[in-house]
C-alpha positions in Angstrom: -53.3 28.9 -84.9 -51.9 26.0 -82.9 -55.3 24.3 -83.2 -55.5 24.8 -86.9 -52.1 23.0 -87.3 -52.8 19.8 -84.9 -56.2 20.1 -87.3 -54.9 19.7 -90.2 -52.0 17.3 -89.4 -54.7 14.9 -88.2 -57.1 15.6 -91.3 -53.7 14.6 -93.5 -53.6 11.9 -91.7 -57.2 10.3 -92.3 -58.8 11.6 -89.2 -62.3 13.1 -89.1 -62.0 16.1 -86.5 -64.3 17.4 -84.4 -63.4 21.2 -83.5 -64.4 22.7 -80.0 -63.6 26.7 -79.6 -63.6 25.8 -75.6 -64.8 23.0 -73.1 -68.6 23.4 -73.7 -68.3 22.4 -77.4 -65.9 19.6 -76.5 -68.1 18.2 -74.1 -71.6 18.7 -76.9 -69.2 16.7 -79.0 -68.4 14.6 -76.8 -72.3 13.8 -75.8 -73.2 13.2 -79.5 -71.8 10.4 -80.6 -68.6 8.5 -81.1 -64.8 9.7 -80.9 -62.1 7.9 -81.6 -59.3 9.6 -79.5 -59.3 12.8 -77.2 -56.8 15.3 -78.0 -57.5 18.2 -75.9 -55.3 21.1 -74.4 -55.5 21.7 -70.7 -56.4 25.2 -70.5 -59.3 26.1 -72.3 -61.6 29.6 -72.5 -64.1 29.5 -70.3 -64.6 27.7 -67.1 -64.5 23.9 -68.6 -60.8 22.8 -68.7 -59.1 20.0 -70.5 -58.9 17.7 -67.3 -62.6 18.0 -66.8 -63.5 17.4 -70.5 -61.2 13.6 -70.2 -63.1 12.9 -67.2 -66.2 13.2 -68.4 -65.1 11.7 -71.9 -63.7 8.3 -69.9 -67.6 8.8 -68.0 -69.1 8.1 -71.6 -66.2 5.7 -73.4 -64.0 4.2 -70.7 -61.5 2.9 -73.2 -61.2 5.8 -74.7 -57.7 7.1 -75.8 -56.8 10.7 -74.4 -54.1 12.7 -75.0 -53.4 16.1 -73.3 -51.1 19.2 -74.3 -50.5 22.7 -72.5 -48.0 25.1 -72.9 -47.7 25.6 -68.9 -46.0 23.8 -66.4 -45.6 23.6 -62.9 -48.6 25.7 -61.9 -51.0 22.4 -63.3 -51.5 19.4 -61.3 -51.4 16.5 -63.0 -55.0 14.8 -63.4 -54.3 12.2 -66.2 -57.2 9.8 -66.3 -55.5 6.3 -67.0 -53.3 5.3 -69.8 -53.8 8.8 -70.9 -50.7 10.9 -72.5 -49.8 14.1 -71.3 -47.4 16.2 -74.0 -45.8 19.3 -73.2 -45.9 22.3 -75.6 -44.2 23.1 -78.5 -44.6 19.4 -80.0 -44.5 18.3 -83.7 -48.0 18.1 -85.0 -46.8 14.2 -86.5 -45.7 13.5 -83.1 -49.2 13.9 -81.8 -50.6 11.9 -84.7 -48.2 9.1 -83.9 -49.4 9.2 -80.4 -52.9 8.9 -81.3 -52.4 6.1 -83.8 -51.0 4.1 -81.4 -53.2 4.8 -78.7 -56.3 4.1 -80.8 -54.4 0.7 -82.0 -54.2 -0.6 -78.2 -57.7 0.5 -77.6 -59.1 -1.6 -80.5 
């Protein structure tokens, strides 16, 4: 339910989203073409987390924006890839589009 939220605050917003149901469908996303920002929660189902998904996003578009969310702290070390954004759960869905818009902005 979170997910459909974010989804349809950025759709409102004049984003194309790509969905992913866990880290493999992020990273066949990822793979297949161009993405304009990363918005990805850290814990993920299955074995591919949100950490590993940036990485190997910033592998294929080093500028690329990338903002995190989870729900847990503490328990997570921190693995922000650079410039990256790390928001802590329960945001406002605008405040995530905000964050993206301006992350985008600096990358272009």
């Amino acid at each position: 339910m979170v997910r459909e939220i974010a989804v349809a605050e950025f759709e409102d917003s004049g984003f194309c989203v790509l969905e992913a149901d866990d880290g493999a469908a992020a990273l066949a996303h990822l793979a297949a073409g161009a993405i304009d920002v990363l918005f990805t929660d850290i814990r993920l189902p299955g074995v591919i987390d949100g950490w590993h998904i940036a990485r190997r996003a910033r592998e294929l578009n080093p500028d690329l924006p990338v903002i995190y969310a989870t729900g847990f702290s503490g328990s997570d070390q921190l693995q922000i890839v650079p410039g990256g954004r790390f928001i802590t759960k329960p945001y406002l869905p605008t405040a995530i589009v905000a964050v993206a818009r301006e992350l985008v902005a600096k990358a272009n």
